[in-house]
C-alpha positions in Angstrom: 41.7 -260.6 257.0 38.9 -262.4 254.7 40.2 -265.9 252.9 40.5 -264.0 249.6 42.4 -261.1 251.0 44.9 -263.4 252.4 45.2 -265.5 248.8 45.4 -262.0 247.2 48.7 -261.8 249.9 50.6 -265.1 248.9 53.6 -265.0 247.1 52.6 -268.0 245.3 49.3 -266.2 243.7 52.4 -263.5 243.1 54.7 -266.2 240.9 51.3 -267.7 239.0 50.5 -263.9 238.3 53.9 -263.3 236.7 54.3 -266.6 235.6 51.4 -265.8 232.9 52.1 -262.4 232.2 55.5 -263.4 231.8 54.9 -266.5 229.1 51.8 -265.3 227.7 54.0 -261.4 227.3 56.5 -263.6 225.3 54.4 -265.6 223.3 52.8 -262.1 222.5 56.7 -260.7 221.2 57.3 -263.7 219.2 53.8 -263.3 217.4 54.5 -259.7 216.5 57.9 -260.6 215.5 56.1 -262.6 212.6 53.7 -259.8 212.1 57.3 -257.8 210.4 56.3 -259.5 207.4 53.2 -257.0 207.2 55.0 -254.0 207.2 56.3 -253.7 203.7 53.1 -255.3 202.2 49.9 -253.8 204.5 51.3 -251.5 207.1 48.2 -250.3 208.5 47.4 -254.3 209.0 50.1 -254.8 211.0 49.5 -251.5 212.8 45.9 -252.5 213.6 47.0 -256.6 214.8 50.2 -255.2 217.0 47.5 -252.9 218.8 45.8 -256.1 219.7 48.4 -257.9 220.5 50.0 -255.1 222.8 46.5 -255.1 224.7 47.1 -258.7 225.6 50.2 -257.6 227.4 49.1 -254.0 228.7 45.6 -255.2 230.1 46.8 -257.6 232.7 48.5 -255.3 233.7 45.4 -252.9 234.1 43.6 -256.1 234.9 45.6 -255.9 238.7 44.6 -252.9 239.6 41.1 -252.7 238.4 39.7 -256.3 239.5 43.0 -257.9 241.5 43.6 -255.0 243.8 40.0 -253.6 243.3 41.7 -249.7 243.2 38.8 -247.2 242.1 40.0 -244.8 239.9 37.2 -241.2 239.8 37.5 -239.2 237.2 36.9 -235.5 237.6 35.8 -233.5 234.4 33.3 -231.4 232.8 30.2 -233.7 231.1 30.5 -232.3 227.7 34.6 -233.3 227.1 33.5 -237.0 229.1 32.3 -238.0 225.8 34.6 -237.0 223.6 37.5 -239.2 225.4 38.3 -242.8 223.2 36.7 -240.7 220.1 39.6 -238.8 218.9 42.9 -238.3 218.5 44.7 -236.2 222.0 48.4 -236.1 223.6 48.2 -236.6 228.0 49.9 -234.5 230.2 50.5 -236.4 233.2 51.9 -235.5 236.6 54.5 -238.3 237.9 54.5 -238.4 241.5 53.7 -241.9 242.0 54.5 -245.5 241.5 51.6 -246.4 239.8 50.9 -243.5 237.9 51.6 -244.9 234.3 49.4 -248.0 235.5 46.7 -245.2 236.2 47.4 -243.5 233.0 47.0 -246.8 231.1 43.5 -247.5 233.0 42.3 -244.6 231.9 43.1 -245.5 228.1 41.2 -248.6 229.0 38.4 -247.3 230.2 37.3 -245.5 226.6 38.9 -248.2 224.3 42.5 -246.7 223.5 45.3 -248.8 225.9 45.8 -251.3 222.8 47.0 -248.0 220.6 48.6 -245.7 223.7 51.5 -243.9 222.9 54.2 -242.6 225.3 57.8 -240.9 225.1 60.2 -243.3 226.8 63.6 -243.8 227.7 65.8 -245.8 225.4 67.1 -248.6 227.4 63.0 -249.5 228.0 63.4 -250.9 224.3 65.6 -253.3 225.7 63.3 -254.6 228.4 61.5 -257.6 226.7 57.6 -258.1 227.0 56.8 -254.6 227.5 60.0 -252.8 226.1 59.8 -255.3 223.0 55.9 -254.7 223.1 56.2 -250.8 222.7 59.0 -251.3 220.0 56.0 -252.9 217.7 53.8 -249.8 218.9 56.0 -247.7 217.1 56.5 -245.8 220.8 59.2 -242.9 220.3 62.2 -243.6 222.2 64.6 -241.3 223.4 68.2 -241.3 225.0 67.8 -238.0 227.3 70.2 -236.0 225.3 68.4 -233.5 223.0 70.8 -233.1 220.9 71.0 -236.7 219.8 67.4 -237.0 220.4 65.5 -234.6 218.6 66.1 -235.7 214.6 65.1 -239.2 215.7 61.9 -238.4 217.6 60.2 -236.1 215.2 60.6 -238.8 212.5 59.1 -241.3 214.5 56.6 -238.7 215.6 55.8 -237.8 212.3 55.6 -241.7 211.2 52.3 -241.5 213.3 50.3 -238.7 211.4 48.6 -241.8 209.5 47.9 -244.1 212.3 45.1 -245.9 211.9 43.6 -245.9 215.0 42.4 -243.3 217.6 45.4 -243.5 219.6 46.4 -240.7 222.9 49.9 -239.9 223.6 51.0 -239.9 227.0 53.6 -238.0 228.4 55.2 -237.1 231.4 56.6 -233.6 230.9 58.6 -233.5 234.3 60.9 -236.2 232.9 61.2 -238.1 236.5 59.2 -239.2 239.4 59.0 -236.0 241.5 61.3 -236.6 244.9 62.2 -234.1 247.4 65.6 -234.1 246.0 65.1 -233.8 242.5 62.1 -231.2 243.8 65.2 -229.0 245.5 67.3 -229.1 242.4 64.4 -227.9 239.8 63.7 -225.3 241.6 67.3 -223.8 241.7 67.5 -224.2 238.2 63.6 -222.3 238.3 65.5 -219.9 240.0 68.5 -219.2 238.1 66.2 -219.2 234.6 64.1 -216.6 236.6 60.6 -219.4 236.5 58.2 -218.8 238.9 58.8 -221.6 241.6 56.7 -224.7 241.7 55.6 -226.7 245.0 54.1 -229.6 244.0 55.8 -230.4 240.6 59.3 -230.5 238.7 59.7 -228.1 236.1 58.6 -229.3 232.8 60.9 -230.5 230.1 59.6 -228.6 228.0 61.7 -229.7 224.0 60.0 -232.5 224.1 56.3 -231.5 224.8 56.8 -228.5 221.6 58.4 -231.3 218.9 55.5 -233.8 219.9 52.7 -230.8 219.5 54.6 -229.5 216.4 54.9 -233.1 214.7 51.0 -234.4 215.8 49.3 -230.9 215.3 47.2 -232.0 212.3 46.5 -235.5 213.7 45.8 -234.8 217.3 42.4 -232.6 218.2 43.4 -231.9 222.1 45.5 -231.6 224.8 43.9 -233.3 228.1 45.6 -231.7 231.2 46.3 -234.7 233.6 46.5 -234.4 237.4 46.3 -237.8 239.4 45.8 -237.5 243.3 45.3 -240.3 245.5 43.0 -240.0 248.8 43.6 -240.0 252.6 47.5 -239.7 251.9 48.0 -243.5 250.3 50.9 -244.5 248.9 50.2 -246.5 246.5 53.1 -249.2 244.9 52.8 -252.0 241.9 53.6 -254.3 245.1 50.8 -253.2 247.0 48.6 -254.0 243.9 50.5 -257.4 243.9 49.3 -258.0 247.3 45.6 -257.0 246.8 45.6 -253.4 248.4 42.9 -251.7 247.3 43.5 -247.4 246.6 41.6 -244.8 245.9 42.5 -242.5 242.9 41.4 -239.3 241.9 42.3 -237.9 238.3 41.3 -234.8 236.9 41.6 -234.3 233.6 40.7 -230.8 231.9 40.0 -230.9 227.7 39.1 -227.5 229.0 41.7 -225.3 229.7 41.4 -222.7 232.5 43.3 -219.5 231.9 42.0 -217.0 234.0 41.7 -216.8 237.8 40.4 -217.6 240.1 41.0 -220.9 237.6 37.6 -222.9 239.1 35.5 -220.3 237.5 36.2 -219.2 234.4 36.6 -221.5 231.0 38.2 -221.3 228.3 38.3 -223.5 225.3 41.4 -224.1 223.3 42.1 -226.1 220.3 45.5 -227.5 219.7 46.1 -225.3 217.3 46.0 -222.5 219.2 48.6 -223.8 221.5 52.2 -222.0 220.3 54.1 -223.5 217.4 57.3 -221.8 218.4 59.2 -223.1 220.6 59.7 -220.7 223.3 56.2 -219.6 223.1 54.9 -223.1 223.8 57.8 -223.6 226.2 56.0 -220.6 227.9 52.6 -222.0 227.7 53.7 -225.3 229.2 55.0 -223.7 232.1 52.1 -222.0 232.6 50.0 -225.0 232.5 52.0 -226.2 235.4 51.6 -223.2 237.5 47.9 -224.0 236.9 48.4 -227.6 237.4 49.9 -226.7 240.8 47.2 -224.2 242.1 44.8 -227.8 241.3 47.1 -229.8 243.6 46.9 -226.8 246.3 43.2 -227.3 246.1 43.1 -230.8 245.9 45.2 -230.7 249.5 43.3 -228.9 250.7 39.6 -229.8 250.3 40.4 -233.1 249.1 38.4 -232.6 245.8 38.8 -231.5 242.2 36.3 -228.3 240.7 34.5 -231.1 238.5 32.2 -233.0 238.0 33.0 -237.1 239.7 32.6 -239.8 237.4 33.3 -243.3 237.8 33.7 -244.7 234.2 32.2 -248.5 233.3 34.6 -251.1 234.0 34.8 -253.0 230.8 35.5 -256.6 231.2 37.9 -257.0 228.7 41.0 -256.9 231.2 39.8 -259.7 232.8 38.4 -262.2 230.2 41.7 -261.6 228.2 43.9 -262.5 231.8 41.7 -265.8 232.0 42.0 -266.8 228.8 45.8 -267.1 229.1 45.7 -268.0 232.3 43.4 -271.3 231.3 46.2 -271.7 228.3 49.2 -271.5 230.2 48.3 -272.9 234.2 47.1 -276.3 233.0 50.6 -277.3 231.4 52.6 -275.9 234.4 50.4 -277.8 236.6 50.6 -281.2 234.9 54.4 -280.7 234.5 54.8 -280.1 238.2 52.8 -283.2 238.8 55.1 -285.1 236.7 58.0 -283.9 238.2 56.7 -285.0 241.6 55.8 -288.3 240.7 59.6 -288.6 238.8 60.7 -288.8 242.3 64.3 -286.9 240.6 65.8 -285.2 243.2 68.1 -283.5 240.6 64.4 -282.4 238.8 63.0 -281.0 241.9 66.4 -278.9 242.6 65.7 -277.6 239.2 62.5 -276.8 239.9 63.3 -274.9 243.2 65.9 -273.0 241.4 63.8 -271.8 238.4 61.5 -270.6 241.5 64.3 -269.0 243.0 65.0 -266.8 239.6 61.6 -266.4 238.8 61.0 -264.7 242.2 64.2 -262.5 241.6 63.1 -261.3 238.5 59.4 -261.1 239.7 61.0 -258.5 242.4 63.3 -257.0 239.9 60.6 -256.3 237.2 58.7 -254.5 240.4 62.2 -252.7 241.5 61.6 -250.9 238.2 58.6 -248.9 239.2 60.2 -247.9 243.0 60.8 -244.5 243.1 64.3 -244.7 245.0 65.1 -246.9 241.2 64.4 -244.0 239.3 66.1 -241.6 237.6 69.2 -239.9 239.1 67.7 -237.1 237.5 68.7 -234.0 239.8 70.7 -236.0 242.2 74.2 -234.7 241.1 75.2 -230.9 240.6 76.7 -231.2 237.5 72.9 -232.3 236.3 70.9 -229.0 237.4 70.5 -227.9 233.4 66.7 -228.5 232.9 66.3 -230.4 229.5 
């Protein structure tokens, strides 16, 4: 192992990693608390500085996988909908197989200019989760409790609240609801069967309320629905600790602004607008589920020949990610350092207990925060029988 490799390793370059993103993520929440003062007087304003702010946080994140861990992420397309991406307005279907597939989702934002103003559908109890949960409050991100029902009043108004956003912003969504598991895989499928769906191999079946309220409320905002499938070569496995450590992945996204419809679907194209994807529910429902059928026959392929029918292109790296994660980390290491010294030279052993205990913690909630993003700590979706009514 090279000498940077083995730094990349160290749990100690682990705690000074977190340690920033930690201090700087909470320095960020206490500035947009302030900015609620905007709100009543110059909403876009506030709208516009809470997108910056939430880059601060969201690109270190981004800033691990694309210069720590050195991952590269391909992007297979068509040339002509390349450069329309980080120009308008579009909601991301993503597949969720993976640990790191929102932290793939979000470099893809990065790399044409939108991760600052990403939107997603999240749980509820995420809002609760400071730094990033109290980050996504000030986004305006639509939270939801999993129960329609409950749900569905609350997220179209918030939806709707984003028809005059004032940036280019794309909305990410994971339509399966849960990390796919072999488990929850088993269940979806016998509810596929008893709804009379054709069966799925690679995927859950879509939650499909959801995806229809967020195309019914952004239909005049948003220009396109980019298809999302993200694959990752020579079987890796990739996990947010992995990137901790330095491990370098190789991921493969396709992502079709182009719709395929007929088959064989590699050959023939065709070109949909959002608004010619259904308004009524069960008709979009229907389309969804389509989509996904398609979206499976990709991942055959990809299994198979270990490529995507598009065209491979590696996007710019900007260096944004980075200069922002040195700036705070130049802000916030030279105090800890100079405290440490003094605590040393104090000679205290009470201080230095201290010390080792807020070490302890911080390590604890270093692995907790990770804990979140294992799949085995995901949802319990489809792990009891009394659960097997796809939402």
């Amino acid at each position: 192992m090279d000498i940077i490799g083995f730094l990349k390793s160290q749990f100690i370059c682990h705690l000074l990693i977190c340690y920033i993103f930690i201090v700087s993520g909470l320095i960020i929440n206490f500035i947009q608390l302030f900015t609620l003062i905007l709100w009543p007087i110059n909403k876009q304003l506030f709208r516009r500085i809470n997108c910056r702010l939430a880059y601060c946080i969201s690109s270190q994140m981004v800033m691990l996988l694309e210069w720590w861990s050195g991952t590269d992420c391909t992007l297979y397309t068509d040339p002509e909908s390349y450069h329309k991406y980080g120009k308008e307005n579009a909601i991301v279907i993503l597949n969720h197989n993976f640990e790191i597939d929102f932290l793939c989702g979000w470099n893809f934002c990065e790399r044409f200019g939108v991760l600052g103003s990403s939107k997603v559908l999240a749980k509820k109890e995420l809002s609760y989760m400071p730094i990033i949960g109290w980050m996504w409050y000030f986004l305006e991100i639509v939270f939801c409790k999993r129960k329609w029902e409950e749900d569905r009043k609350t997220v179209m108004q918030k939806l709707l609240n984003l028809r005059d956003y004032p940036e280019n912003f794309w909305f990410l969504i994971h339509c399966e609801g849960t990390r796919f598991t072999e488990q929850k895989h088993q269940i979806s499928m016998q509810v596929a069967e008893a709804k009379g769906l054709p069966k799925l191999k690679y995927h859950l079946l879509p939650r499909t309320k959801g995806f229809a309220v967020t195309v019914q409320c952004l239909r005049n905002v948003v220009s396109a629905v980019y298809d999302s499938t993200l694959n990752f070569r020579n079987n890796e496995n990739p996990t947010l600790l992995g990137v901790l450590n330095g491990k370098k992945y190789h991921a493969d996204l396709y992502v079709r602004r182009v719709i395929h419809i007929l088959i064989p679907f590699w050959h023939t194209e065709v070109r949909i607008p959002l608004e010619e994807v259904p308004e009524d529910e069960q008709e979009c429902s229907n389309w969804l589920h389509k989509l996904y059928q398609e979206k499976d026959a990709f991942q055959e392929e990809y299994y198979r020949t270990g490529t995507y029918p598009a065209v491979p292109i590696v996007p710019p790296r900007r260096p944004w990610t980075l200069l922002n994660w040195l700036f705070w980390a130049l802000l916030l290491l030279y105090p800890l350092f100079k405290l440490l010294i003094n605590m040393i030279n104090s000679g205290s052993s009470l201080t230095l207990a201290s010390f080792a205990f807020v070490i302890v913690m911080a390590s604890v909630g270093v692995r907790w925060m990770i804990g979140v993003t294992e799949i085995n700590k995901g949802s319990t979706y489809g792990n009891n029988d009394n659960k097997q009514k796809q939402k």
